[in-house]
Structure formats: C-alpha cells, structure tokens
N, C-alpha and C positions, 0 to 999 in steps of 0.2 A: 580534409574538411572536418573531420573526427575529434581531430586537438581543437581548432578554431572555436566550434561550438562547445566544446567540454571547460575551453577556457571562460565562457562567458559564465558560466552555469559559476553559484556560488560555490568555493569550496567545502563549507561546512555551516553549520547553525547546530545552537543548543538550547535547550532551555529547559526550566523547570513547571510541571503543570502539577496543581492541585492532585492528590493519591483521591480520585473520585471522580464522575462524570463531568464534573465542572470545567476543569481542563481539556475535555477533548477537541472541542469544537475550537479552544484556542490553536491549540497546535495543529489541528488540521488544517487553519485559515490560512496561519503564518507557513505550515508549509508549501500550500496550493500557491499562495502570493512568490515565497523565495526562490520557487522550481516554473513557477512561469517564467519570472522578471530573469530568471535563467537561460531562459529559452527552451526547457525541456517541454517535449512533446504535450499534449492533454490526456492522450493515454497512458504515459508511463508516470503521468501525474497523478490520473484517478487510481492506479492500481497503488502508488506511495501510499496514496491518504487514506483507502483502505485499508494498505497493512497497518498504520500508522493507529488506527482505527479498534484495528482485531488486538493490534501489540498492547495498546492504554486500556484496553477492557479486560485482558486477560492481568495485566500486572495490579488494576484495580479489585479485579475480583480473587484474585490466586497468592499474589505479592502481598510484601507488607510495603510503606512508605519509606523512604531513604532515612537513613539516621535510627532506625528503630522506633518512629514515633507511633502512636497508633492508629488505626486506621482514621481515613481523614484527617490527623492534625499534619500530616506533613505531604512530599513533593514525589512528582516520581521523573527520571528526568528522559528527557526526548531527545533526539540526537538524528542529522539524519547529513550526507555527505557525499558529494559527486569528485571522485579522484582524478589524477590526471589522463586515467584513460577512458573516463564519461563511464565509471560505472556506479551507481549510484544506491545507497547501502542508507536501512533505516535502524537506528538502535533504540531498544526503549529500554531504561533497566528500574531497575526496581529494589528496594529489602529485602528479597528473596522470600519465602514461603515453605511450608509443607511438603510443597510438591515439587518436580520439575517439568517444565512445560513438553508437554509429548502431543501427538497429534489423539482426538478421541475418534470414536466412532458410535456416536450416538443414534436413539432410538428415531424413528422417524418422528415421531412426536414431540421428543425431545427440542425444550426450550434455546439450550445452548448447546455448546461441546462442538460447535465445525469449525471456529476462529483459525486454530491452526491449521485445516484441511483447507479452508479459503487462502490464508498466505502459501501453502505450499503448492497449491494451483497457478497462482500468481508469481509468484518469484521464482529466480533461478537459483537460490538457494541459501539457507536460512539454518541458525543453528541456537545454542546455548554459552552465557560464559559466565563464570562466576570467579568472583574475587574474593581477597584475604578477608575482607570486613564483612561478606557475608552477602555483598548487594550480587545479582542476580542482573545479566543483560542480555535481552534477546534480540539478535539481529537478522538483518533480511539483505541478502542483494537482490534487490527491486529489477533490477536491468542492467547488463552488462557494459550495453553501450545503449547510451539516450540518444546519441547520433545515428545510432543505428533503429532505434527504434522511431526516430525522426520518420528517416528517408522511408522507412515501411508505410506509417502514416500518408504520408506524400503521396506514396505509391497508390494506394488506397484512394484517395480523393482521384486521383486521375481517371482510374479502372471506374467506369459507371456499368449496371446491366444495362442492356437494351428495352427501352421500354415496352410491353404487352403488345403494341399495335405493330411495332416491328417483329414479330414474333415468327416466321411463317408456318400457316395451318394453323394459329390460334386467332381465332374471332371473339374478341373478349365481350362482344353482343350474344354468343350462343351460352355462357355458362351461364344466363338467367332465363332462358328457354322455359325452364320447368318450373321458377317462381308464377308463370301465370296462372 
C-alpha cells in the first residue's frame, strides 16, 4: 500500500517567494493545496507548512536573497518533495548570511531564537548545504514515510476514550458537589 499512495503524492514542486514575509503565506497555500491533492495525511501536512514556515523566516531574517540582491529586492527559493519511498523532504535555500543556521537556546523572554528547536521536534531530521555560488539550503525530512504516518492517523480516529459516564466509580454529578 506504501508505493500505491506515495505514487499519488506529487513528486516535487518549486518555486520562488519574495526574500520577505510576503511570500510566506504563498508557499504555505500552494504547499498545503499540493500535499493534500496528494493524499498526504493533514498531520504530516501541518508539520510541512510549519517547517516550511520556521525555514522562510529564518532565511528572511539570517540569509541574503538569491543572486546577491539586497534585501527585499530579490527571491528565496522553496522546494519541497515526496520520493519514491513517501518520504517527504522540505528545502528552503537562500544567499547565504553571516551565520550558519544552528539550533538557539533562548531566554524565556526572548522574542525569537526556537524556529530551529521547533523543526527539530518535528522532523526526523534536517541539516545544512551550501554551494559553489555561495547560496545556502536548509533541508528537513518532514516524514519518512507519509503512508505510514497515514495509517497512524487512521489509527487514531478509530481509538475513541470512553466517555465520563462510562467511567466506573466516576459520577461526573459529584465533582460539582462543592460549587454549591
């Protein structure tokens, strides 16, 4: 069943977003739209568009734009891809920066600094790569297998708790006893 559904699923998409928050909310659409029409799960979808999410904020805020332009006048490009064994990998790269993207560990106060801590919760694993021209890409595999995180799902709707009143020795009339 594994290949069947991983065949449905598109093999790839790319595209270029605005180096700015203008772009996000595009390529979050377009990829929630091409991993439905997929058939991937809604779970292993909202944790996609998450990374997808934390990857275009941190290349916005850390990266330059593709091409050397400056910030804002140019693209950064999104990339996201389910291979033939349904595992499903998001890239986002960038002009590269200053710095190289490492996980922080910010104050509790602190405004930002979890983006990485949040995809490395989320993914199964996720790294760094950089090229001759300098552009910078960070990738994620999201899910090993989407068919597999399918059938969990599934699994999941089946399993219900027992409701309160089937409970036995709970009388869900005695826990307002002492409101009177």
């Amino acid at each position: 069943m594994a290949l069947v559904v991983a065949q449905e699923v598109p093999t790839s998409s790319s595209m270029a977003v605005p180096h700015g928050p203008a772009g996000v909310g595009e390529a979050r659409h377009r990829m929630r739209d091409h991993l439905r029409t997929g058939g991937v799960s809604e779970t292993v979808i909202d944790d996609a568009v998450l990374i997808l999410s934390e990857l275009l904020s941190n290349a916005c805020r850390h990266g330059r734009p593709l091409g050397g332009s400056l910030a804002g006048d140019g693209d950064v490009r999104v990339a996201w891809r389910v291979d033939a064994s349904g595992r499903l990998t998001v890239e986002v790269t960038d002009g590269g920066g200053p710095t190289r993207p490492v996980p922080a560990t910010p104050s509790v106060t602190a405004h930002g600094g979890r983006g990485l801590n949040i995809i490395t919760a989320l993914a199964k694993d996720w790294g760094v790569r950089d090229d001759v021209r300098g552009e910078v890409t960070v990738w994620v595999v999201v899910q090993d297998d989407v068919c597999s995180a399918r059938r969990r799902e599934d699994f999941a709707t089946r399993v219900t708790a027992p409701s309160v009143s089937q409970i036995p020795g709970l009388d869900f009339a005695d826990a307002f006893d002492e409101l009177d």
